[in-house]
C-alpha positions in Angstrom: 13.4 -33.5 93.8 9.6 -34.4 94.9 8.5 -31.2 92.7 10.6 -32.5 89.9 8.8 -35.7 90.1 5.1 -34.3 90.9 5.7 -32.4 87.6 6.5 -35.3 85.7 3.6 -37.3 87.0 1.2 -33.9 85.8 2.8 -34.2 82.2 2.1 -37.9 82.1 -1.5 -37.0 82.9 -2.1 -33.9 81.0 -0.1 -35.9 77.7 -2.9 -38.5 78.7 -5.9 -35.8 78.5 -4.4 -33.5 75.3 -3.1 -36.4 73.1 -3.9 -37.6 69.8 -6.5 -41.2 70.2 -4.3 -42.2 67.0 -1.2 -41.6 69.2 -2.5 -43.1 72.5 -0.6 -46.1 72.6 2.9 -44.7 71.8 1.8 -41.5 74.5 1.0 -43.9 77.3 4.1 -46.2 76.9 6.5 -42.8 76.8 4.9 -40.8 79.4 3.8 -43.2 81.6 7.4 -44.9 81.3 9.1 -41.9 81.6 7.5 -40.9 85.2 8.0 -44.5 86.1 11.6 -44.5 85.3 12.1 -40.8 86.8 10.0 -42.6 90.2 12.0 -45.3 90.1 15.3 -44.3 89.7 14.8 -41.7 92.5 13.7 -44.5 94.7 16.9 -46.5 94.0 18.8 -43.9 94.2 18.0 -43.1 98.1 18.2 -46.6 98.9 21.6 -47.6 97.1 23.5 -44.2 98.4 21.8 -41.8 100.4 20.1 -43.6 103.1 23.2 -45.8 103.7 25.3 -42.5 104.3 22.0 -40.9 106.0 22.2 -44.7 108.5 25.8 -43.8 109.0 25.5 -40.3 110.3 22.0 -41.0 112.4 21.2 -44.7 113.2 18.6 -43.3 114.9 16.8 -42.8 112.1 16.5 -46.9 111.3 12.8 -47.1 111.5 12.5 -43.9 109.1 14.4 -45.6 106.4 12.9 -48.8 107.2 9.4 -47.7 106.3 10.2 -45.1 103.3 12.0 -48.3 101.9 8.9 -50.9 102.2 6.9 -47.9 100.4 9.4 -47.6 97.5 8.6 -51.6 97.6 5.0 -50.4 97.7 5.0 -48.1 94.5 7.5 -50.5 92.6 4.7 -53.1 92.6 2.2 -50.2 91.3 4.4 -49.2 88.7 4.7 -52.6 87.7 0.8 -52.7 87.3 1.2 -49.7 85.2 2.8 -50.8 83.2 1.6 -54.0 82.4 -1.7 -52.4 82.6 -0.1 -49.8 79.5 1.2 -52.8 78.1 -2.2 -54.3 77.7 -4.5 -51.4 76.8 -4.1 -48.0 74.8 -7.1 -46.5 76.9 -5.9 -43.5 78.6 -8.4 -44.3 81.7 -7.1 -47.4 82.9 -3.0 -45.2 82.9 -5.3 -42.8 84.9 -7.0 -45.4 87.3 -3.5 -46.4 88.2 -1.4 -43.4 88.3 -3.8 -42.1 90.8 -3.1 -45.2 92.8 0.2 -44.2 92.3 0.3 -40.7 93.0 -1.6 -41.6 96.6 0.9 -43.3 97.9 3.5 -41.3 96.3 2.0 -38.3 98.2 2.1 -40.1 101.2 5.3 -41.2 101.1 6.7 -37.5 100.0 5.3 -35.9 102.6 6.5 -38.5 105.6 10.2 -38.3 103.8 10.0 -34.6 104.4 8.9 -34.2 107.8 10.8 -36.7 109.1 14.1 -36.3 107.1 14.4 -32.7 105.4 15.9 -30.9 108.8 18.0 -33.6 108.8 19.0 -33.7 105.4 19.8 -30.3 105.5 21.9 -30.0 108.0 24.4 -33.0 106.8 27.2 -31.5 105.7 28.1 -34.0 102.9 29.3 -33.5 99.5 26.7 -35.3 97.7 26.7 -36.3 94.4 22.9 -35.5 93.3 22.4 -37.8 90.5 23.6 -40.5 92.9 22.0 -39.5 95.9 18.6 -38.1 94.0 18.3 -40.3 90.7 18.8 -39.3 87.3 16.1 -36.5 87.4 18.1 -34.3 90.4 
């Protein structure tokens, strides 16, 4: 799911790069909405279903799911200055400037989830719905 969503965050940047100038304002509101949605969605995804059912099978695990949760908290308030920030300007830079912000935290946050949840994650034995567990991306 975190390569899914790294992919999506290159195609934002690299329709940012290769675009059309006369297209730039329709390609930063689709592209740059599009990864924010895909983020997004992910994000509410583990919090609404899987780290409820992850909190059930470990408690142990609180203070994981309490931090990954104040980060989703973290990057919703970047994506929000995304897009405003799209909202109020067509110049590919200032997406940029804040999709790297973006993609920092986002990084950080991936690779934290991973280490501290993938063993764990694999070795539930749960019969997961993925677009629910995942977000509409899985």
């Amino acid at each position: 799911m975190h390569g899914k969503l790294r992919n999506a965050l290159a195609l934002a940047r690299a329709r940012l790069d290769g675009g059309d100038p006369a297209d730039a304002a329709t390609d930063l509101l689709l592209f740059c909405h599009g990864f924010c949605a895909a983020l997004s969605g992910h994000h509410r995804a583990e919090d609404g279903s899987l780290f409820p059912e992850l909190l059930r099978a470990r408690p142990d695990l609180a203070p994981v799911v309490a931090k990954l949760t104040q980060d989703h908290n973290m990057i919703e308030h970047l994506i929000g200055g995304l897009q405003k920030a799209v909202a109020d300007s067509t110049d590919p830079e200032v997406a940029h400037r804040h999709l790297d912000g973006i993609e920092a935290v986002m990084e950080t946050h991936f690779k934290y989830e991973e280490k501290q949840l993938g063993a764990v994650l694999d070795s539930m034995d749960a019969d997961f719905d993925r677009t629910g567990i995942f977000g509409p991306i899985s």
